[in-house]
C-alpha positions as CSV (number, residue, x, y, z in Angstrom):
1,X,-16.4,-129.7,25.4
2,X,-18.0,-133.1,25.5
3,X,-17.0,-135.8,23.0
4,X,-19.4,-138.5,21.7
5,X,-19.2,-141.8,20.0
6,X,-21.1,-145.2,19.7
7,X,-19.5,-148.0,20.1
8,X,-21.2,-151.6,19.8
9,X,-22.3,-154.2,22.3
10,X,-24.7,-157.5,22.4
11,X,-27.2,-155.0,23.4
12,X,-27.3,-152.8,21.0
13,X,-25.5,-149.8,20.1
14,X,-24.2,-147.3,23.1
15,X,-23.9,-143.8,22.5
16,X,-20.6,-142.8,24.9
17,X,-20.1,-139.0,26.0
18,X,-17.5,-137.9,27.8
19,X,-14.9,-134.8,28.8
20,X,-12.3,-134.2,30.4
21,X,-13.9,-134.4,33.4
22,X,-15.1,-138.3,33.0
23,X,-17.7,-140.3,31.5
24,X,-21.1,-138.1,31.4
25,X,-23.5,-140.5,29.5
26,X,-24.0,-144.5,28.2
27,X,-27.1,-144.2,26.3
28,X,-28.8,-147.5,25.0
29,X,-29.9,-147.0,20.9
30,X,-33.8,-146.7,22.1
31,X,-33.1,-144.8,25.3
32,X,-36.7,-144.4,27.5
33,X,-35.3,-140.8,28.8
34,X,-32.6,-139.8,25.6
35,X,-30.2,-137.2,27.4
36,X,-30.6,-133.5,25.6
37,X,-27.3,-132.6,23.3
38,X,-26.2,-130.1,24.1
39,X,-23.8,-127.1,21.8
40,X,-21.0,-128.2,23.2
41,X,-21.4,-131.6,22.1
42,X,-18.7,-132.7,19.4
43,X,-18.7,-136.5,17.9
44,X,-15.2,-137.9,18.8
45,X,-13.4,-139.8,21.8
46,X,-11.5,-138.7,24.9
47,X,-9.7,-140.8,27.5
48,X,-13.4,-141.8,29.6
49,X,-14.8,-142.6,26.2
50,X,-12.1,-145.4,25.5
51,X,-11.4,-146.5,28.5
52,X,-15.3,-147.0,28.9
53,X,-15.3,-148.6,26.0
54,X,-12.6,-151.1,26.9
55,X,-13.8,-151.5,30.2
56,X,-17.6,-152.3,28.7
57,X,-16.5,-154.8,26.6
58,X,-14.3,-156.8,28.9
59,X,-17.8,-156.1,31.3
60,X,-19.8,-158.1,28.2
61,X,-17.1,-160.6,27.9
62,X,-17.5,-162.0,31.2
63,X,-13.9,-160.7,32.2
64,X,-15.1,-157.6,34.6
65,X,-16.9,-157.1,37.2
66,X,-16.3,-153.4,38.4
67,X,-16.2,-150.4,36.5
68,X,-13.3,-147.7,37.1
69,X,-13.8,-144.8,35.5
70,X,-13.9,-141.1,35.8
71,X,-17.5,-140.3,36.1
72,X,-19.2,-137.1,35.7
73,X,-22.8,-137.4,35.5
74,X,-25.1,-134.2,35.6
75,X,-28.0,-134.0,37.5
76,X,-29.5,-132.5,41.5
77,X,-27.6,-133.4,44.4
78,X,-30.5,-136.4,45.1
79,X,-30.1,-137.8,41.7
80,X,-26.4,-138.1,42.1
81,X,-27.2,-139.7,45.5
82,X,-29.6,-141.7,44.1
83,X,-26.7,-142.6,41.3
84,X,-23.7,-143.6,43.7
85,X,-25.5,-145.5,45.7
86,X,-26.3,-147.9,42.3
87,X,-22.5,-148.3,42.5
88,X,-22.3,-150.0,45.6
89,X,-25.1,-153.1,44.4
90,X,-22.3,-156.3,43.7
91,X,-22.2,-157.7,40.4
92,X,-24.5,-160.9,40.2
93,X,-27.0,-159.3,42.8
94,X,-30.3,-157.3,42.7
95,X,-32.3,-155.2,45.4
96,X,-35.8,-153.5,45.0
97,X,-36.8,-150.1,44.8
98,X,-37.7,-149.7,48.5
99,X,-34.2,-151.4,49.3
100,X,-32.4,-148.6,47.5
101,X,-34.6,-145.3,49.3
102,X,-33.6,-147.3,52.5
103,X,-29.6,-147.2,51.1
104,X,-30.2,-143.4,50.2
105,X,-31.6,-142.8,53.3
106,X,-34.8,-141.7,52.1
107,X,-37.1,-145.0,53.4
108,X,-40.3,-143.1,52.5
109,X,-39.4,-141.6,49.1
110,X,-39.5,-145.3,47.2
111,X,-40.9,-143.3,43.9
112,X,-39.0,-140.1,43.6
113,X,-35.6,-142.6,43.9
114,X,-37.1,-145.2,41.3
115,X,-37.8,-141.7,39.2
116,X,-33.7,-140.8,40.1
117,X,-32.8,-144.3,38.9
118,X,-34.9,-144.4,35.6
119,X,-33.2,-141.2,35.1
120,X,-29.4,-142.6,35.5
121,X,-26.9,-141.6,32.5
122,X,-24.6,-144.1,33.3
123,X,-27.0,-147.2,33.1
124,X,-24.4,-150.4,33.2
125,X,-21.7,-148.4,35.2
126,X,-23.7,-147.3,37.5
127,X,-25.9,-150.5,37.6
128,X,-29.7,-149.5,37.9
129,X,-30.6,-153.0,36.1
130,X,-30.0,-154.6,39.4
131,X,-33.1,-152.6,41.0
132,X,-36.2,-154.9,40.1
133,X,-39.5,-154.8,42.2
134,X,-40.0,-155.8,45.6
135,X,-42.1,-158.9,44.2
136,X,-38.8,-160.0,42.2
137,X,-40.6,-158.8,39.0
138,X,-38.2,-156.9,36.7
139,X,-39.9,-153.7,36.0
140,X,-38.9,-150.4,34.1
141,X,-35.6,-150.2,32.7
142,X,-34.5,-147.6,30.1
143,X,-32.7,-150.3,27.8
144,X,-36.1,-152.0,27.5
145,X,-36.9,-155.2,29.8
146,X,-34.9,-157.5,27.3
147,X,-31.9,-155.9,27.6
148,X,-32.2,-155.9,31.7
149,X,-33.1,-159.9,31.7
150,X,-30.1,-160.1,29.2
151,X,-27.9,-158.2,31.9
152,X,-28.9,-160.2,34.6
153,X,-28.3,-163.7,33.2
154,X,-25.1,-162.2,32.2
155,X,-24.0,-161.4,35.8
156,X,-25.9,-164.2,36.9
157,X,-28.6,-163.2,39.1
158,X,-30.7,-164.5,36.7
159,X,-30.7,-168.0,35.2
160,X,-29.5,-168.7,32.0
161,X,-32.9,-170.5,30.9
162,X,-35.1,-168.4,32.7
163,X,-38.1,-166.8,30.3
164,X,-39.6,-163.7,31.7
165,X,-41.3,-162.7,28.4
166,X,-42.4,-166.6,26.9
């Protein structure tokens, strides 16, 4: 059975579902690709759902850096590549698209990964805001592009005063 719950944040409200088996989904309140419930879907916590929660907002307070959870996300065996590979981006940096297929091994497949990483249930966790374009250019994100600028200048790859949208 998975739980669900929302819990708040400075970018809006995250939906949270998890299981026994870990954390399955952080979706953002106007998600681009909103994850299908499912029957089994129940609102409530579980352990990944609180410690998620804990962990996201010591992340927003400044205080964290790296997630550890228990994960659990569901999708093919080259979206879940796609996925860990996300985890191993540092805090505070960003690489482009073409970088990642390179770290997934897949130099020639730039589009399917980008597709895999606009598709990531665990967007903050598993930080796909630190993929931007090859030009430097933030580009898709399923927050919206506010809420990746806002993550950036948070972990500081971005400057604080720097106005992408003025």
């Amino acid at each position: 059975m998975i739980r669900y719950t929302h819990v708040p944040s400075p970018v809006g409200p995250l939906l949270l579902a998890g299981s026994d088996d870990g954390l399955h989904l952080i979706e953002f309140h106007t998600p681009r690709h909103p994850m299908a419930r499912l029957a089994d879907w129940t609102p409530g916590e579980c352990e990944a759902i609180a410690l998620t929660a804990r962990q996201l907002e010591e992340y927003f307070d400044g205080t964290r850096r790296e997630f550890d959870l228990p994960l659990a996300p569901r999708g093919t065996e080259f979206q879940r590549d796609v996925w860990n590979t996300l985890a191993s981006i540092p805090y505070g940096e960003t690489i482009s698209y073409a970088q990642l297929a390179q770290r997934v091994g897949r130099p020639s497949a730039v589009r399917a990964v980008g597709a895999a990483n606009g598709r990531n249930p665990l967007p903050l966790v598993l930080p796909c805001h630190r993929v931007i374009g090859s030009d430097g250019s933030l580009t898709g994100f399923g927050g919206g592009l506010p809420t990746k600028e806002f993550l950036l200048k948070l972990e500081g790859a971005l400057a604080r005063d720097a106005d992408l949208f003025g």
